[in-house]
Backbone as XML, in Angstrom:
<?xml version="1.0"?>
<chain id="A" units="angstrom">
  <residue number="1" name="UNK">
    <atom name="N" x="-8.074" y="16.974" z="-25.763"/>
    <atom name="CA" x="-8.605" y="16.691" z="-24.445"/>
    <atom name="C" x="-8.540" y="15.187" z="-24.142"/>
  </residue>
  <residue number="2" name="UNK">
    <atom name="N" x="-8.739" y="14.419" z="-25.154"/>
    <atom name="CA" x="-8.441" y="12.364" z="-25.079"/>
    <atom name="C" x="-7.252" y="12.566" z="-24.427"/>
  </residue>
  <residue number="3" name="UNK">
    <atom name="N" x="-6.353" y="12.938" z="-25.131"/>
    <atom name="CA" x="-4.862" y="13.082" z="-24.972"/>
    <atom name="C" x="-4.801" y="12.731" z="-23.699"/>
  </residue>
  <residue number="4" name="UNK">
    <atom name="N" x="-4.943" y="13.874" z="-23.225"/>
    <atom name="CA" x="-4.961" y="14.332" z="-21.723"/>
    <atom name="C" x="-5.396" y="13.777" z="-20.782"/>
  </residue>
  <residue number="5" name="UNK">
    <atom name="N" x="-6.525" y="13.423" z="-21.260"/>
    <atom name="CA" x="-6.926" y="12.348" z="-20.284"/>
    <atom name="C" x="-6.821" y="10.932" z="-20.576"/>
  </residue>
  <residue number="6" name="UNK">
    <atom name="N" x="-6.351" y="10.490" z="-21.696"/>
    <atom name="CA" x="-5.353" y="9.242" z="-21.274"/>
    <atom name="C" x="-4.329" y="9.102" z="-20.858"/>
  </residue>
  <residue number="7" name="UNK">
    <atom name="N" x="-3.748" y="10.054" z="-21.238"/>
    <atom name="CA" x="-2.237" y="10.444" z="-19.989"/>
    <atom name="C" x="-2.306" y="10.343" z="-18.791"/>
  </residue>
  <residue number="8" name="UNK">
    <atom name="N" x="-3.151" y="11.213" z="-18.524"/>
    <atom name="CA" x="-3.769" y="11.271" z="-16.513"/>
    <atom name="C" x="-4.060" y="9.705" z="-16.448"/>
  </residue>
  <residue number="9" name="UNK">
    <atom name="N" x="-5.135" y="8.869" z="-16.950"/>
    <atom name="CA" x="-5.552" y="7.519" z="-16.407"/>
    <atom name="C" x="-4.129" y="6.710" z="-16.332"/>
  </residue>
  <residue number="10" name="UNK">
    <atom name="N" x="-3.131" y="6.947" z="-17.694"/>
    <atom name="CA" x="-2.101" y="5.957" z="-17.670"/>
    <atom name="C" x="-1.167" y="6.178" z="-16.279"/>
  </residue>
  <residue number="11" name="UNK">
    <atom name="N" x="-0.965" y="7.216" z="-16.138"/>
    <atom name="CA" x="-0.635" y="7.969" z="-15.045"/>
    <atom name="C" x="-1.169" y="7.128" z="-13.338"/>
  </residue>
  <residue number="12" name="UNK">
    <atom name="N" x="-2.355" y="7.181" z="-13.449"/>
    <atom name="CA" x="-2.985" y="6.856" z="-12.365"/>
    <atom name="C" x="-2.805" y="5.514" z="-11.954"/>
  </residue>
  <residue number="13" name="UNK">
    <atom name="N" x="-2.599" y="4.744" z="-13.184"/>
    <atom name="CA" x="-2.869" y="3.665" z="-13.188"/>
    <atom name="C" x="-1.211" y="2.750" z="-12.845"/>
  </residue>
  <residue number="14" name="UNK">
    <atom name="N" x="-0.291" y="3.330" z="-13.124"/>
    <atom name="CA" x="1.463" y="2.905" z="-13.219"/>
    <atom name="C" x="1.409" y="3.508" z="-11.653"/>
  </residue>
  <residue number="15" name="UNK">
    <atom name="N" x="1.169" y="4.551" z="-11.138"/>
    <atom name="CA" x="1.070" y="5.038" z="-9.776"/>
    <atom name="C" x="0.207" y="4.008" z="-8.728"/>
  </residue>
  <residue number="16" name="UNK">
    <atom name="N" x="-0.646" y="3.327" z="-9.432"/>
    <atom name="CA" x="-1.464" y="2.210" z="-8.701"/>
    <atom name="C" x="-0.649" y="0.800" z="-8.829"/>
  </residue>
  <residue number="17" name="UNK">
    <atom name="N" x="-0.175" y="0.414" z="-10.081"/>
    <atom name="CA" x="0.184" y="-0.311" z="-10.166"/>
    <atom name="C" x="1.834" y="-0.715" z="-8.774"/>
  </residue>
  <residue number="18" name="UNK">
    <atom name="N" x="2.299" y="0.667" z="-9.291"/>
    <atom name="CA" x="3.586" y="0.670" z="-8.535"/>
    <atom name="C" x="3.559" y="0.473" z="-6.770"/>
  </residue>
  <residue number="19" name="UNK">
    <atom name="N" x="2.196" y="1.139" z="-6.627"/>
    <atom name="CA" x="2.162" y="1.040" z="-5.071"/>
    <atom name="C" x="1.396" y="0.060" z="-4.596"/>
  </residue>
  <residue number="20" name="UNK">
    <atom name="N" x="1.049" y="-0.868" z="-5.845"/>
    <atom name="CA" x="0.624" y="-2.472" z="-5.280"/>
    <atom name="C" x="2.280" y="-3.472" z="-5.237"/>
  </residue>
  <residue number="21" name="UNK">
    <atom name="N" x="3.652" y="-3.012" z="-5.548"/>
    <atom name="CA" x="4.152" y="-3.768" z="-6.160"/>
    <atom name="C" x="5.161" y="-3.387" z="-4.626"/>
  </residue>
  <residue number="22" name="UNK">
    <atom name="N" x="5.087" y="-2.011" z="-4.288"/>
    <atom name="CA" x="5.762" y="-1.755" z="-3.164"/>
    <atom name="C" x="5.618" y="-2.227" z="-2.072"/>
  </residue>
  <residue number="23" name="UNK">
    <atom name="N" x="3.881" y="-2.808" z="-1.860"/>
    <atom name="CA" x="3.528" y="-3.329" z="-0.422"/>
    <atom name="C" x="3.964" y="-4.660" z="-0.396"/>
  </residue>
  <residue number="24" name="UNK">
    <atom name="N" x="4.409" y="-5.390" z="-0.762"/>
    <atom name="CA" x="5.157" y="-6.766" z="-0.136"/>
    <atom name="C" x="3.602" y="-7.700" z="-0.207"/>
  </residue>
  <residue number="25" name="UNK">
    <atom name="N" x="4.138" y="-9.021" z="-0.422"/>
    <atom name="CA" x="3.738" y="-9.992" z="-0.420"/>
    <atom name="C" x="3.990" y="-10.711" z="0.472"/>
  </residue>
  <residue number="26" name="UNK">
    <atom name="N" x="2.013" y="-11.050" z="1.317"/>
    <atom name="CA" x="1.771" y="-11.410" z="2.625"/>
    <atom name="C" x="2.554" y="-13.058" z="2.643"/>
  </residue>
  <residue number="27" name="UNK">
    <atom name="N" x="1.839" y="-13.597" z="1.679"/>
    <atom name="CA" x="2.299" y="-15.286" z="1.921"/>
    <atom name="C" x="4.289" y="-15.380" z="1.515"/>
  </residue>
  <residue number="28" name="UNK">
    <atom name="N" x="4.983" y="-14.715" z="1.385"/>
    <atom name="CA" x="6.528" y="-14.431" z="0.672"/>
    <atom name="C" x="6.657" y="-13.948" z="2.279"/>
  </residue>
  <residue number="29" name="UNK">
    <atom name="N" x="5.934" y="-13.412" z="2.650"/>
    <atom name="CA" x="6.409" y="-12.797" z="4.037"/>
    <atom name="C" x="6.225" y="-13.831" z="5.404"/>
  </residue>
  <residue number="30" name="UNK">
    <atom name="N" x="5.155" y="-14.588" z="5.061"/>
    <atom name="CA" x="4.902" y="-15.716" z="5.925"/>
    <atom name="C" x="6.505" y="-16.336" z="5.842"/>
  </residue>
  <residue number="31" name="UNK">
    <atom name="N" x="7.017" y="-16.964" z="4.697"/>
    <atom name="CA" x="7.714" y="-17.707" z="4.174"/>
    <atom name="C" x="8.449" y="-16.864" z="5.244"/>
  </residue>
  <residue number="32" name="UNK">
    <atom name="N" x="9.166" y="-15.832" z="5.213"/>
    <atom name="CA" x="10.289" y="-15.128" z="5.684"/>
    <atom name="C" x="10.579" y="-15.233" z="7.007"/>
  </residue>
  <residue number="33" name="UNK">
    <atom name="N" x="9.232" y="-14.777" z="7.468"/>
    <atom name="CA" x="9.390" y="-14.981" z="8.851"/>
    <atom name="C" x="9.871" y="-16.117" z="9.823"/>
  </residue>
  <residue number="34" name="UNK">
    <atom name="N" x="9.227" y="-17.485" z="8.685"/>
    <atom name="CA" x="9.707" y="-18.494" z="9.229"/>
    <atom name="C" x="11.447" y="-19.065" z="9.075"/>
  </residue>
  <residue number="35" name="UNK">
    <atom name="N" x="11.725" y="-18.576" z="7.866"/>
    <atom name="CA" x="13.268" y="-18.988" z="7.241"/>
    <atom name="C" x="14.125" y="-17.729" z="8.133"/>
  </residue>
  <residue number="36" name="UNK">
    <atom name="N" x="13.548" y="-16.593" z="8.848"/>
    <atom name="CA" x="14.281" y="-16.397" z="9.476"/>
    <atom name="C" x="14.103" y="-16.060" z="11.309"/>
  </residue>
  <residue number="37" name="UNK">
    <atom name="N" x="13.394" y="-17.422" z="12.147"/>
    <atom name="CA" x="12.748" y="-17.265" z="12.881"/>
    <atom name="C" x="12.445" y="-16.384" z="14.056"/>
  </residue>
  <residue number="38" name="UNK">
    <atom name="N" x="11.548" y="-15.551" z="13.184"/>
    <atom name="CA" x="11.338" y="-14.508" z="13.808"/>
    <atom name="C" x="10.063" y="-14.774" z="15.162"/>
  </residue>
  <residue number="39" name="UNK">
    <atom name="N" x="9.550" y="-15.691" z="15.121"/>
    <atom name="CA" x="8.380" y="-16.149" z="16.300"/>
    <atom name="C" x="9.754" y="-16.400" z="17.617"/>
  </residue>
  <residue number="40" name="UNK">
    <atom name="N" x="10.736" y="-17.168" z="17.642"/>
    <atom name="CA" x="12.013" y="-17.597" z="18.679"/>
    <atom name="C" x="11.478" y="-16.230" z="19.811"/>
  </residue>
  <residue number="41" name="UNK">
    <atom name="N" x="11.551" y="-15.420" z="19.103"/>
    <atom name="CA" x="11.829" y="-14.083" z="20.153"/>
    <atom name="C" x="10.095" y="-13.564" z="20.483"/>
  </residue>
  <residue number="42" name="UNK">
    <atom name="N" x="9.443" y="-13.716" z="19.024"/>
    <atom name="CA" x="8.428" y="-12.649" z="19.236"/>
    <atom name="C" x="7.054" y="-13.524" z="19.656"/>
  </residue>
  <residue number="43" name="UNK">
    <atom name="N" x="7.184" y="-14.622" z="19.739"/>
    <atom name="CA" x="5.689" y="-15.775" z="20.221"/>
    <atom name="C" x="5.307" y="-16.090" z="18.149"/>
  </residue>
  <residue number="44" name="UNK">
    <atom name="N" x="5.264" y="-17.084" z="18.984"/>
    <atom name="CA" x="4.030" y="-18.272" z="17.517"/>
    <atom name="C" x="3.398" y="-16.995" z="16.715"/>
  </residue>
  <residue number="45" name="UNK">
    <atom name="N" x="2.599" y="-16.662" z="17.872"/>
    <atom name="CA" x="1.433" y="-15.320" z="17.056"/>
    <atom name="C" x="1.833" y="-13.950" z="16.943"/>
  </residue>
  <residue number="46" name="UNK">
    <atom name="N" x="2.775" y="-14.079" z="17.351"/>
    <atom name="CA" x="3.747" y="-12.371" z="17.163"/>
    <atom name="C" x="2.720" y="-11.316" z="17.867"/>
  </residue>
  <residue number="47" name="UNK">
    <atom name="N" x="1.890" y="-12.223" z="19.112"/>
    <atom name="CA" x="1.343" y="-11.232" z="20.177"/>
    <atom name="C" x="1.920" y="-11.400" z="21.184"/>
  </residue>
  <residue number="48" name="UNK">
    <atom name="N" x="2.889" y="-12.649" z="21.222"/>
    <atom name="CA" x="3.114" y="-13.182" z="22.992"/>
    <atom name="C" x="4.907" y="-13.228" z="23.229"/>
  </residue>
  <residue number="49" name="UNK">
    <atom name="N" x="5.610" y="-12.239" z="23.091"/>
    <atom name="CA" x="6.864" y="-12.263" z="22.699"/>
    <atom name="C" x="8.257" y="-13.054" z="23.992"/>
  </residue>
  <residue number="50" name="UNK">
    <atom name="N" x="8.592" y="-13.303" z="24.400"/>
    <atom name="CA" x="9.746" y="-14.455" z="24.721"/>
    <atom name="C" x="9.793" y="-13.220" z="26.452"/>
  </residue>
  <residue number="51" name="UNK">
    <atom name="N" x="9.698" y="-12.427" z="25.958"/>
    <atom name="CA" x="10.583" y="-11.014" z="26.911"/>
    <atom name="C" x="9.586" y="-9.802" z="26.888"/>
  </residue>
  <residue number="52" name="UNK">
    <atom name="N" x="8.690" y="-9.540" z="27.882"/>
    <atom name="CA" x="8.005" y="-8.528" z="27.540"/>
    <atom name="C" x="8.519" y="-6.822" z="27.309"/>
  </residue>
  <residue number="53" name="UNK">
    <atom name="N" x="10.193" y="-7.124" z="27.508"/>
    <atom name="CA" x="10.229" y="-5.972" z="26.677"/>
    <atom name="C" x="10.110" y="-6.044" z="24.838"/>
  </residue>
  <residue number="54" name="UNK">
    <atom name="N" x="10.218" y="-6.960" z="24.318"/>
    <atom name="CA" x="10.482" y="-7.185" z="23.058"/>
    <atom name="C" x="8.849" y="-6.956" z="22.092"/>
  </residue>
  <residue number="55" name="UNK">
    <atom name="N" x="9.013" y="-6.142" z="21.567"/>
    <atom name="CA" x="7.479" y="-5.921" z="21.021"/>
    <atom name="C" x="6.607" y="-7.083" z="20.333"/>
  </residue>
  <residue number="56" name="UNK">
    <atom name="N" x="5.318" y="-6.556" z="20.491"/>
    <atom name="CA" x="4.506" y="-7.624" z="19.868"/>
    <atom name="C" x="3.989" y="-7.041" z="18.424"/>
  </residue>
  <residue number="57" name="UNK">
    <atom name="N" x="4.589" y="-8.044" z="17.253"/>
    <atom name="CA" x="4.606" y="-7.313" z="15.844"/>
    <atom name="C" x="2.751" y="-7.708" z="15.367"/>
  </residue>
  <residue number="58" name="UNK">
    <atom name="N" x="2.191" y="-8.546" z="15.462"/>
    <atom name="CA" x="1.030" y="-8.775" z="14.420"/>
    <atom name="C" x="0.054" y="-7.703" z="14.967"/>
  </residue>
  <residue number="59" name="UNK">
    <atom name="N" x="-0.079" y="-7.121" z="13.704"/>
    <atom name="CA" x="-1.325" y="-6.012" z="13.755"/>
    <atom name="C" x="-0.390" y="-4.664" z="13.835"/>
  </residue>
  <residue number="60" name="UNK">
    <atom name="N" x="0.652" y="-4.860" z="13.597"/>
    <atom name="CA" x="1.188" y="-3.490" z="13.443"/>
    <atom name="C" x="1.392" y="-2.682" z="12.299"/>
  </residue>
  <residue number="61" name="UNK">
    <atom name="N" x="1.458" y="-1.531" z="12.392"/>
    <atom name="CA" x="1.676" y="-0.674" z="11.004"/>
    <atom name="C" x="2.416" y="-1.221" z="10.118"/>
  </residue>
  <residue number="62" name="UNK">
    <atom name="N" x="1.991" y="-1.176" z="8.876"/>
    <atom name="CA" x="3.187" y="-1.930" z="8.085"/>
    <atom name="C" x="4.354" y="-0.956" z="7.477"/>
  </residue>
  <residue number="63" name="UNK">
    <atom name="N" x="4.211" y="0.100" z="7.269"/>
    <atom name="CA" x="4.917" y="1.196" z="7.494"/>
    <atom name="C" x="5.868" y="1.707" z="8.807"/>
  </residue>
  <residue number="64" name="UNK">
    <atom name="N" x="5.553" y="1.281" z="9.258"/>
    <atom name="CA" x="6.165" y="1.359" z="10.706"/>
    <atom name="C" x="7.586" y="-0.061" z="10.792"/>
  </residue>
  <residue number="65" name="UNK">
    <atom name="N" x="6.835" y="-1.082" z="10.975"/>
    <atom name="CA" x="7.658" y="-2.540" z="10.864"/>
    <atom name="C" x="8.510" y="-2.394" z="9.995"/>
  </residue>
  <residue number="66" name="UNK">
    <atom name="N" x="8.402" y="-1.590" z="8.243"/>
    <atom name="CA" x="9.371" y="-1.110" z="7.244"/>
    <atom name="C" x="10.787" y="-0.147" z="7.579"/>
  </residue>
  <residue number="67" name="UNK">
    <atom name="N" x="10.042" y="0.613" z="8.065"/>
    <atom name="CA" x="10.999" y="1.636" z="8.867"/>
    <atom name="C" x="11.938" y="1.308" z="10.161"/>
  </residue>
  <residue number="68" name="UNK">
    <atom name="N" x="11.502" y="0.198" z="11.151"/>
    <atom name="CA" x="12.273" y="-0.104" z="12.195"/>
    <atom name="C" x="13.164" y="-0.728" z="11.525"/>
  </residue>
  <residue number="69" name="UNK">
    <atom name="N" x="12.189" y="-2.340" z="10.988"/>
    <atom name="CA" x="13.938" y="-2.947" z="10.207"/>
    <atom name="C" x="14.867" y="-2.419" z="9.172"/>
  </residue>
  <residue number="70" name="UNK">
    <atom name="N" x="14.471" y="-1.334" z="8.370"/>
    <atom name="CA" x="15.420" y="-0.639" z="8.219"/>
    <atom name="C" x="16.250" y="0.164" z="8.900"/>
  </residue>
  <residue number="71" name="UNK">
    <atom name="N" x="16.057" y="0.688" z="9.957"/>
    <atom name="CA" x="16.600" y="1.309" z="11.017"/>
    <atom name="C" x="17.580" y="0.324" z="11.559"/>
  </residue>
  <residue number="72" name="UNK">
    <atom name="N" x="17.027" y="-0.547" z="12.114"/>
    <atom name="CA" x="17.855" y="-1.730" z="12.095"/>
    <atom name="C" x="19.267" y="-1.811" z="11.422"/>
  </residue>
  <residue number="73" name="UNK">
    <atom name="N" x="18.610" y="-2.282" z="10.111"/>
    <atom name="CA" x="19.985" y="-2.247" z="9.639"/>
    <atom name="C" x="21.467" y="-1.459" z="9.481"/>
  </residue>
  <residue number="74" name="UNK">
    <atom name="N" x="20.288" y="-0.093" z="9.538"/>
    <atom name="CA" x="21.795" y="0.526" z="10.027"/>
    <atom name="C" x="22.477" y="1.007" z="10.767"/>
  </residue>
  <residue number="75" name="UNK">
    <atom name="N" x="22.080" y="0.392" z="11.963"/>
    <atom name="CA" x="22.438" y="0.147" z="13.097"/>
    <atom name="C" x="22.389" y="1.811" z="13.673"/>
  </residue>
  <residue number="76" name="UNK">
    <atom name="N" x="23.566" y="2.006" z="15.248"/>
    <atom name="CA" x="23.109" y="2.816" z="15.332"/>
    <atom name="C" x="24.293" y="3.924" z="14.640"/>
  </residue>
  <residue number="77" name="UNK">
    <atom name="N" x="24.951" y="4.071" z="13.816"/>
    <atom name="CA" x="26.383" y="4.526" z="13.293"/>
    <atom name="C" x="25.091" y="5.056" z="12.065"/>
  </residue>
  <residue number="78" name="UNK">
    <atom name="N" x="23.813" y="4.614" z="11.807"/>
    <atom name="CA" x="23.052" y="4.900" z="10.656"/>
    <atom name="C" x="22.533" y="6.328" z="10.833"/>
  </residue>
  <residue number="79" name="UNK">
    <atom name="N" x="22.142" y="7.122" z="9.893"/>
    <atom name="CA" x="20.840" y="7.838" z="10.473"/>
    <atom name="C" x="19.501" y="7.498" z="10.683"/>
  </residue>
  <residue number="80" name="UNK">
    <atom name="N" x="18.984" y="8.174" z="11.801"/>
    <atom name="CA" x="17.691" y="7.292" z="12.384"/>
    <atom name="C" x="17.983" y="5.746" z="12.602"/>
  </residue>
  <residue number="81" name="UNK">
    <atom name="N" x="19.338" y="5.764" z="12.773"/>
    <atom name="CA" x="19.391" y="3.708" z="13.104"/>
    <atom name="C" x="19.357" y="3.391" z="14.325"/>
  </residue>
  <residue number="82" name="UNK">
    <atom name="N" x="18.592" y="2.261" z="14.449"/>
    <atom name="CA" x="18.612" y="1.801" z="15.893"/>
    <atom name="C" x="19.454" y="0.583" z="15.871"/>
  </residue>
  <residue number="83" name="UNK">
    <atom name="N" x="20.005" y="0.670" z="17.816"/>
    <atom name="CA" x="20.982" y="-0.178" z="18.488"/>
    <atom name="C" x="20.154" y="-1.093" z="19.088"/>
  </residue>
  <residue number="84" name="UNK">
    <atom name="N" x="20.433" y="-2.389" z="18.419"/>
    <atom name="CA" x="20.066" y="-3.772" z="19.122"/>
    <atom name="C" x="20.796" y="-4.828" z="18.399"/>
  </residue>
  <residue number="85" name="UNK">
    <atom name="N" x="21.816" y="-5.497" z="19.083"/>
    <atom name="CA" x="22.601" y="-6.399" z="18.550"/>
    <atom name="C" x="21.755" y="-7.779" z="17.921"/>
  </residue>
  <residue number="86" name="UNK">
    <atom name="N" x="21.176" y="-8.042" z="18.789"/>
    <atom name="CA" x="20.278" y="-9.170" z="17.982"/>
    <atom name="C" x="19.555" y="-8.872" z="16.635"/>
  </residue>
  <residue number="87" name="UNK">
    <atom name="N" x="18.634" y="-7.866" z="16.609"/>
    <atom name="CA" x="17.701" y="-7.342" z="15.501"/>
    <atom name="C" x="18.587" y="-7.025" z="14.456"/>
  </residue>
  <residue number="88" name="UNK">
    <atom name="N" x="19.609" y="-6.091" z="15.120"/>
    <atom name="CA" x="20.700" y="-5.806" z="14.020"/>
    <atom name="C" x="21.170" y="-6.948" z="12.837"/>
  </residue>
  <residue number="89" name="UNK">
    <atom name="N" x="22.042" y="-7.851" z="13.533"/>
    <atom name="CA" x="22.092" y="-9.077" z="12.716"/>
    <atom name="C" x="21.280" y="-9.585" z="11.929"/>
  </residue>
  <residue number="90" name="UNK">
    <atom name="N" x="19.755" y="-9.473" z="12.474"/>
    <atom name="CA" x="18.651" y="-10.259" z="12.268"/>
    <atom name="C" x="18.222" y="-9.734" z="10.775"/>
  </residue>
  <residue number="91" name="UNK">
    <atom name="N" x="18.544" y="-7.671" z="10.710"/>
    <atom name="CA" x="18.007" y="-7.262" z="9.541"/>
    <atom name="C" x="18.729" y="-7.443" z="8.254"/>
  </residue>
  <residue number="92" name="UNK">
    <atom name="N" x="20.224" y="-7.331" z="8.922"/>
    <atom name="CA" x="21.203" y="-7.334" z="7.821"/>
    <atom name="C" x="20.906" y="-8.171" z="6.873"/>
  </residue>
  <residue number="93" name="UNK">
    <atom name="N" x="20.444" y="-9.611" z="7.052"/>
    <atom name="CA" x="20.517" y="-10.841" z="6.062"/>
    <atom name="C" x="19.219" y="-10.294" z="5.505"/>
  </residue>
  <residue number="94" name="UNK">
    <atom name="N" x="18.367" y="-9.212" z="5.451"/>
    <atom name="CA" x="17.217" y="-9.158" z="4.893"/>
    <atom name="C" x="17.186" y="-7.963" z="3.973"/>
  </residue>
  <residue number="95" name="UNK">
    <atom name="N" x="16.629" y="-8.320" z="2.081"/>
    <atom name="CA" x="16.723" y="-8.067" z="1.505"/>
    <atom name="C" x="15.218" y="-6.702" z="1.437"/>
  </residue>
  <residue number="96" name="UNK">
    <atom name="N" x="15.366" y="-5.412" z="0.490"/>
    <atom name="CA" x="14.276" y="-4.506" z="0.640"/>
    <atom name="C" x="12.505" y="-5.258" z="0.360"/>
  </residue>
  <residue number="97" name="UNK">
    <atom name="N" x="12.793" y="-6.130" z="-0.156"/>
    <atom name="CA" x="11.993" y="-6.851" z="-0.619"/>
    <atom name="C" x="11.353" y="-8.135" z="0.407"/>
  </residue>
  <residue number="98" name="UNK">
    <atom name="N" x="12.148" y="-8.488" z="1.487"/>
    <atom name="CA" x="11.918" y="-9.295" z="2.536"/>
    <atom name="C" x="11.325" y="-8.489" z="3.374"/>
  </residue>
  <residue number="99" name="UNK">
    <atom name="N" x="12.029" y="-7.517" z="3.882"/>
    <atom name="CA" x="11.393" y="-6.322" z="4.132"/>
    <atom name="C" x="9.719" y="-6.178" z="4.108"/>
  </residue>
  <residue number="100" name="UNK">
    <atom name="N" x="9.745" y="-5.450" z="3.148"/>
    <atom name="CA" x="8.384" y="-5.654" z="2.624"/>
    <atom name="C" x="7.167" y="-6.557" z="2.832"/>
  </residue>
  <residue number="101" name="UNK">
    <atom name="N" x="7.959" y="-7.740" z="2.711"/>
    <atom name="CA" x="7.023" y="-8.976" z="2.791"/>
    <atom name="C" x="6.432" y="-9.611" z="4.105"/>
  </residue>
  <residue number="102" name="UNK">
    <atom name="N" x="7.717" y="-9.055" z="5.177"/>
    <atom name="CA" x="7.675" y="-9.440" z="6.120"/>
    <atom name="C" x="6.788" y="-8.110" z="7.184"/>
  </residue>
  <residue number="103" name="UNK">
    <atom name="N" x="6.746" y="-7.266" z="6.265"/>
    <atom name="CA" x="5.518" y="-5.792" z="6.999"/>
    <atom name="C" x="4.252" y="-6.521" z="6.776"/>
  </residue>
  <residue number="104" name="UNK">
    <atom name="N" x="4.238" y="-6.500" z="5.652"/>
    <atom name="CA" x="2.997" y="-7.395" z="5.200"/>
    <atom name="C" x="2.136" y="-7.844" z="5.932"/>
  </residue>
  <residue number="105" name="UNK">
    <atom name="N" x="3.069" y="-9.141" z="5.859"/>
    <atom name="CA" x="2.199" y="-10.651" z="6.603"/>
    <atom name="C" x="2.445" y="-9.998" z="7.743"/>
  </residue>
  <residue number="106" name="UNK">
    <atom name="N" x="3.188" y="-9.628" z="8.544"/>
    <atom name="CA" x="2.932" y="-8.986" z="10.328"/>
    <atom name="C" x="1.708" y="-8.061" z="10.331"/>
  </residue>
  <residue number="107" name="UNK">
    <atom name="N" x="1.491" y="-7.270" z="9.332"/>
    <atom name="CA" x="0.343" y="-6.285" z="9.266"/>
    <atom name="C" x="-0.939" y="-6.977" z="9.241"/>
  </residue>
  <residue number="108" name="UNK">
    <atom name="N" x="-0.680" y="-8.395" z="8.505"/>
    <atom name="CA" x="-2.273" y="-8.846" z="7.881"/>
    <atom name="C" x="-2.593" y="-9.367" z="9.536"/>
  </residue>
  <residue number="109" name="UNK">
    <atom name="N" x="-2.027" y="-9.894" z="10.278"/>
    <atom name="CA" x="-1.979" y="-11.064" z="11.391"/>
    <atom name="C" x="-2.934" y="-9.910" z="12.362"/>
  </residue>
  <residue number="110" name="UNK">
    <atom name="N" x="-4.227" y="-10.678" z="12.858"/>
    <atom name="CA" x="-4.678" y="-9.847" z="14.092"/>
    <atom name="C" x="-3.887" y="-9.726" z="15.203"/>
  </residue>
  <residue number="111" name="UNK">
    <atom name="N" x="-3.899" y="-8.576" z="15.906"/>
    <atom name="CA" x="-2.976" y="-7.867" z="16.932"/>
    <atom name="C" x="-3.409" y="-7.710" z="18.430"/>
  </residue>
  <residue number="112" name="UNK">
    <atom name="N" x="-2.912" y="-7.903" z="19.625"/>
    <atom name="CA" x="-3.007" y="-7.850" z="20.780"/>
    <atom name="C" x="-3.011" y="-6.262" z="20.990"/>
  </residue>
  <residue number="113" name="UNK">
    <atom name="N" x="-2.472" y="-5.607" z="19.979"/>
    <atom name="CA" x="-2.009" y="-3.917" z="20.778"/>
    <atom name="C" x="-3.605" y="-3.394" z="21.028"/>
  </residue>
  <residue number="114" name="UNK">
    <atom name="N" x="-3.999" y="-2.331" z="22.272"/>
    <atom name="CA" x="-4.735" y="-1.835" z="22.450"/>
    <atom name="C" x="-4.475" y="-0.407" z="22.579"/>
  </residue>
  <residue number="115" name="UNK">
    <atom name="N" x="-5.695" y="0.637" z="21.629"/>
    <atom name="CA" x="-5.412" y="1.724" z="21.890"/>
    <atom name="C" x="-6.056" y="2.252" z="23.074"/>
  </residue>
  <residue number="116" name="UNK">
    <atom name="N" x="-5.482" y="3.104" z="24.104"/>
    <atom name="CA" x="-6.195" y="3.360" z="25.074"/>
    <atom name="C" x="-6.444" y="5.149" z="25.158"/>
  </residue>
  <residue number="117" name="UNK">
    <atom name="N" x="-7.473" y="5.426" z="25.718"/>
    <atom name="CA" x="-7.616" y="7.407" z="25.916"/>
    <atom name="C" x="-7.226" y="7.623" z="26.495"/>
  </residue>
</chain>
């Protein structure tokens, strides 16, 4: 019965470990954003964006932000890829791990979006 249940904790614990290692690093993501200037388009605070069609990223899902710029990248010839020549370019130079970093720190940043009923 130890057995077993040190198995399960080790278990629990590589499953914890792993899905701290998957969420990206906020300050690596700060870094990113700036080396690849992502405020130009989206505002300083990534609430006030250049073009009000262009979304406002801080406070957004970080799961979500993961999934577009991957979408992104593969353009729209991808599955589930989205068409935008600018973003497109923008994702390509970005590694799964920039990625990440850059959900992050957009996730940690308080957000303008409002939910409405």
């Amino acid at each position: 019965m130890n057995k077993i249940l040190s198995t399960l904790v080790a278990a629990i614990c590589a499953t914890a470990a792993a899905s701290a290692l998957a969420g990206g690093n906020v300050e690596a993501g700060k870094a990113a954003v700036a080396k690849f200037n992502c405020a130009s388009c989206h505002g300083a605070d990534f609430n006030s964006p250049i073009d009000p069609s262009y979304p406002k990223l801080a406070g957004q899902h970080q799961d979500y932000l993961e999934h577009a710029l991957i979408e992104y990248q593969r353009g729209v010839d991808g599955p589930n890829g989205r068409g935008n020549a600018i973003m497109g370019a923008q994702a390509k130079a970005l590694s799964h791990q920039d990625i990440r970093n850059i959900a992050a720190y957009l996730h940690s940043l308080p957000g303008a979006l409002v939910l409405r009923k």
